[in-house]
C-alpha positions in Angstrom: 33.8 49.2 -29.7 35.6 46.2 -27.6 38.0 46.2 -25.8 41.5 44.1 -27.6 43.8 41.9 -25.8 47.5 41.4 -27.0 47.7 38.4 -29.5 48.8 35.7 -27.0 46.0 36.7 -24.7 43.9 36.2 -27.5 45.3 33.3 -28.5 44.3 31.7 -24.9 41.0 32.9 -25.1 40.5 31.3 -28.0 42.0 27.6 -27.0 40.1 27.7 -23.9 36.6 28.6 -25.6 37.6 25.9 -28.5 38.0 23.1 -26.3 34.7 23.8 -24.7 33.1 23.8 -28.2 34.8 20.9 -29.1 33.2 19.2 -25.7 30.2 20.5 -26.3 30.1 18.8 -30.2 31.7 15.6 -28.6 27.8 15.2 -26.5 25.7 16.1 -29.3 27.5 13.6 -31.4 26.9 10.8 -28.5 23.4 11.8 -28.2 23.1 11.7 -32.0 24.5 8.2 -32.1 22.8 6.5 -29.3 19.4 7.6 -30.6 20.1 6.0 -33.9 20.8 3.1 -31.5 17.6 3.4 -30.1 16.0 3.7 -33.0 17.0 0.4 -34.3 16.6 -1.2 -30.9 12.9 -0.3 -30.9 12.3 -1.4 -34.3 13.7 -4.8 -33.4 12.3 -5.0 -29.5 8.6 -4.3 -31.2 8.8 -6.4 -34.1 11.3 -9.5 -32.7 11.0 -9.0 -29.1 13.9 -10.7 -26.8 13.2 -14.5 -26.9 14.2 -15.1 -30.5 11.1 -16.7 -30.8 9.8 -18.2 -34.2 7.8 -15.4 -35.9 4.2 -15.6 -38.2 2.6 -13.6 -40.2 -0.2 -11.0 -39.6 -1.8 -8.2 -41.0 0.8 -5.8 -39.2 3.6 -7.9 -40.6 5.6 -10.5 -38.7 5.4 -10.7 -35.1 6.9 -13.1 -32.1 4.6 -16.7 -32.3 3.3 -15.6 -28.7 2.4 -12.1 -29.7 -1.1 -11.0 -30.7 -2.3 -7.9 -32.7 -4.3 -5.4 -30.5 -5.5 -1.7 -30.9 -4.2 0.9 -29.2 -7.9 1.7 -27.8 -8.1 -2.0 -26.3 -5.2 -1.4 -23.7 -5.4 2.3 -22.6 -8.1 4.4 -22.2 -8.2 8.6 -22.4 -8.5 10.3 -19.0 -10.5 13.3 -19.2 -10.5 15.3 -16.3 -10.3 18.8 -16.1 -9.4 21.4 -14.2 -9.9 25.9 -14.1 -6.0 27.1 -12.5 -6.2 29.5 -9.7 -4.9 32.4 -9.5 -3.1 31.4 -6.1 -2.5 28.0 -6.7 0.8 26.0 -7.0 0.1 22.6 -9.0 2.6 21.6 -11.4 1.7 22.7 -14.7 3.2 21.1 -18.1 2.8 22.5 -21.1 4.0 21.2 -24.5 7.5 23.2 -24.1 8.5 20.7 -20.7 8.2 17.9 -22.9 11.8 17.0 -24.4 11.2 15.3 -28.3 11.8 11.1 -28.2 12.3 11.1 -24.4 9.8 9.6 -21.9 10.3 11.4 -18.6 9.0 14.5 -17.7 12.4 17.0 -15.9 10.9 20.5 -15.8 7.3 22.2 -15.3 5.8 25.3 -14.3 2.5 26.1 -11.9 -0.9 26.6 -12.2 -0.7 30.4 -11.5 1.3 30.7 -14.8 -1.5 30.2 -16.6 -5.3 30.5 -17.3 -8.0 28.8 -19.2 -9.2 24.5 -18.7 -6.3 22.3 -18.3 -6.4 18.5 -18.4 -5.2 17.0 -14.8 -2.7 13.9 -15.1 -1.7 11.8 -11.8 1.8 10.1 -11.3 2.7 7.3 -13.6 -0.1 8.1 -16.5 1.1 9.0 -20.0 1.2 12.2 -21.1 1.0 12.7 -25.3 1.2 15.8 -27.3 -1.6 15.6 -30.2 -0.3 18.9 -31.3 2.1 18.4 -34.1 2.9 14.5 -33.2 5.9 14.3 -35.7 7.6 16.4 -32.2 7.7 13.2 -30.8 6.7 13.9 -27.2 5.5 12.1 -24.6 6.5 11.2 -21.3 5.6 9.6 -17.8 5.6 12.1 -15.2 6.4 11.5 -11.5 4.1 13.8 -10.0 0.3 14.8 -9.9 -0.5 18.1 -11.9 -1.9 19.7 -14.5 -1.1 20.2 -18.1 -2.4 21.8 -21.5 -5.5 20.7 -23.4 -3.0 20.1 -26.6 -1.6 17.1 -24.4 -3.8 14.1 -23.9 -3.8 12.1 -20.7 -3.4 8.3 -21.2 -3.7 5.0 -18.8 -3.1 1.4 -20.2 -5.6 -0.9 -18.9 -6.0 -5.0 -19.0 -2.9 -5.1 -17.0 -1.0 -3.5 -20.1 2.1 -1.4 -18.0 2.4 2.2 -18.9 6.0 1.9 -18.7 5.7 -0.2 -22.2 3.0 1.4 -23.4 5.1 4.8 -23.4 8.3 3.2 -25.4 5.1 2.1 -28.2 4.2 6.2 -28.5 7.9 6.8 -29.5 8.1 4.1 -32.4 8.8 5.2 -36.0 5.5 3.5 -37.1 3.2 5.1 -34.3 5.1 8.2 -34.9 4.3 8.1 -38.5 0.6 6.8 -37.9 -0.3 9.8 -35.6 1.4 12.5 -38.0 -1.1 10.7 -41.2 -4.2 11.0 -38.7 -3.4 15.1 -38.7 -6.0 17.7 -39.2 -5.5 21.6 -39.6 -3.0 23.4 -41.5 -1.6 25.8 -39.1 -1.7 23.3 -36.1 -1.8 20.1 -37.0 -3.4 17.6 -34.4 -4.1 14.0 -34.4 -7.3 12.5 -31.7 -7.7 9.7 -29.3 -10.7 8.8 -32.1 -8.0 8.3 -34.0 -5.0 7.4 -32.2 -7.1 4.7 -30.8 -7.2 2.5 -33.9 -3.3 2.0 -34.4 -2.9 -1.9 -34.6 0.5 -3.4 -33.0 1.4 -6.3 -31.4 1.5 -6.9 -28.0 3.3 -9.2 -26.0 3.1 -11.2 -22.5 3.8 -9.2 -19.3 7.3 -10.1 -18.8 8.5 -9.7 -22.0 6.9 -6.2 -22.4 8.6 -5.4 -18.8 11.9 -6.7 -20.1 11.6 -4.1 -23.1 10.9 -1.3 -21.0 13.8 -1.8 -18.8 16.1 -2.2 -22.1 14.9 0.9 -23.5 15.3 3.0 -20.6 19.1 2.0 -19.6 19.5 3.6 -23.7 16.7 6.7 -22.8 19.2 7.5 -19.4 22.3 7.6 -21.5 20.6 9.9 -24.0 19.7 12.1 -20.9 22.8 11.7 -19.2 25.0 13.6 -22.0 21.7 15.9 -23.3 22.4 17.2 -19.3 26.3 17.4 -20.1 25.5 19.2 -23.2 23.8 22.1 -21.3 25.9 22.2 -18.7 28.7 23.0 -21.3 26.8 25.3 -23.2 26.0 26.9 -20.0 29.6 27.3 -19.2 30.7 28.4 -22.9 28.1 31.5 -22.5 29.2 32.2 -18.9 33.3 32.3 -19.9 32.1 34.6 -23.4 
C-alpha cells in the first residue's frame, strides 16, 4: 500500500527526480571520460615524459635519452612499524574501504577504537598500498599520521625519489598489471614488497618527475571534484524519494 497522487502530481514528481538522475548520469559520464584521459596521460608521461626528448631502447621498452631503468626496491623502502589499538584511543585508522580505487589521496578514516588486532602505523606524506587484491587499484598519500590495516603496506621513496611521483607510478596500467601477476591465494589474492620490489621502470630527473606529478594531479582533482558532485546528487535523489 502507497499512497497515489493525481496524474499531474505524479507527473511532477517524476520530472523533478528525472532531471536529478539525468545529473547524476551527466558526472559519472565526466568521471568515466577523464579517467580514460588519465589513463592515456600516464601511459605517455611514464613512457615519453614532457621534454619530447629523443628516446632509446631498453629492456622495459623505450624510454626518454635521460631516463634510466631502476627497480621499484632501489627508490622506496617498506616501513614496518606496528602498532596494538586501544580501546580508548583516537588515531586515525584506514582500512582498505577509505581507499577510493585509481585515486591517490586519502578523504575519509575511522579510529583506532573501531578496531582490534596489529595495525601498521603510516606518518603524513608516506604511501599507503593495498596488497590485498591489487587489480582494486588503491593507494593513496595521506595527510595525517595514523594507523591502518596489515592488508595495506606502508611505503617511503628514498634517494631523493618524491613520494608524490612515486604514488602516480603505483596507479599505472603496467604496475597495476605487475602486482595482480605477483598474486598468491585463491580467496584473497595478495601481492608482497618481496615481490613488488622487483618491478623495473624508468625513472627520470627530479624536475621532470615533479612536473608529472603536478600534471597528474590537476586530472586526479577533476576526477574528485565531480566523484563529490556525484554523491552529493545521489544524496539528494534518496532524500527527495
Amino acid at each position: 500500500h502507497f499512497p497515489k497522487p493525481d496524474v499531474s502530481e505524479q507527473q511532477s514528481i517524476s520530472h523533478i527526480l528525472t532531471l536529478i538522475q539525468s545529473a547524476i548520469q551527466k558526472q559519472q559520464q565526466i568521471i568515466r571520460t577523464t579517467t580514460e584521459l588519465k589513463n592515456a596521460l600516464m601511459q605517455k608521461l611514464f613512457t615519453e615524459g614532457t621534454k619530447g626528448e629523443v628516446q632509446k631502447q631498453t629492456e622495459i621498452g623505450l624510454i626518454p635519452e635521460s631516463w634510466e631503468v631502476v627497480e621499484l626496491g632501489e627508490v622506496c623502502d617498506l616501513v614496518k612499524n606496528t602498532y596494538e589499538p586501544q580501546t580508548d584511543g583516537n588515531k586515525p585508522y584506514v582500512g582498505l574501504e577509505h581507499i577510493i580505487p585509481g585515486i591517490p589521496k586519502i578523504y575519509s578514516h575511522g579510529y583506532e577504537n573501531e578496531v582490534v588486532s596489529s595495525k601498521n602505523q603510516f606518518k603524513a606524506g608516506q604511501i599507503i598500498y593495498g596488497k590485498l587484491r591489487p587489480y582494486l587499484d588503491k593507494a593513496a598519500i595521506p595527510d595525517i599520521d595514523g594507523i591502518c590495516s596489515t592488508d595495506i603496506l606502508v611505503i617511503n621513496g628514498k634517494n631523493r625519489v618524491e613520494n608524490i611521483f612515486l604514488i602516480n607510478l603505483f596507479h599505472t596500467e603496467k604496475f597495476i598489471a605487475y602486482a595482480k601477476a605477483t598474486t598468491t591465494g585463491v580467496q584473497h589474492p595478495r601481492t608482497s614488497w618481496s615481490s613488488l620490489k622487483k618491478f623495473k621502470f624508468a625513472l627520470a630527473d627530479h624536475y621532470e618527475r615533479v612536473e608529472i606529478a603536478k600534471i597528474l594531479e590537476t586530472v586526479y582533482k577533476k576526477i574528485q571534484h565531480h566523484q563529490t558532485k556525484k554523491q552529493t546528487l545521489t544524496a539528494l535523489f534518496r532524500s527527495l524519494l
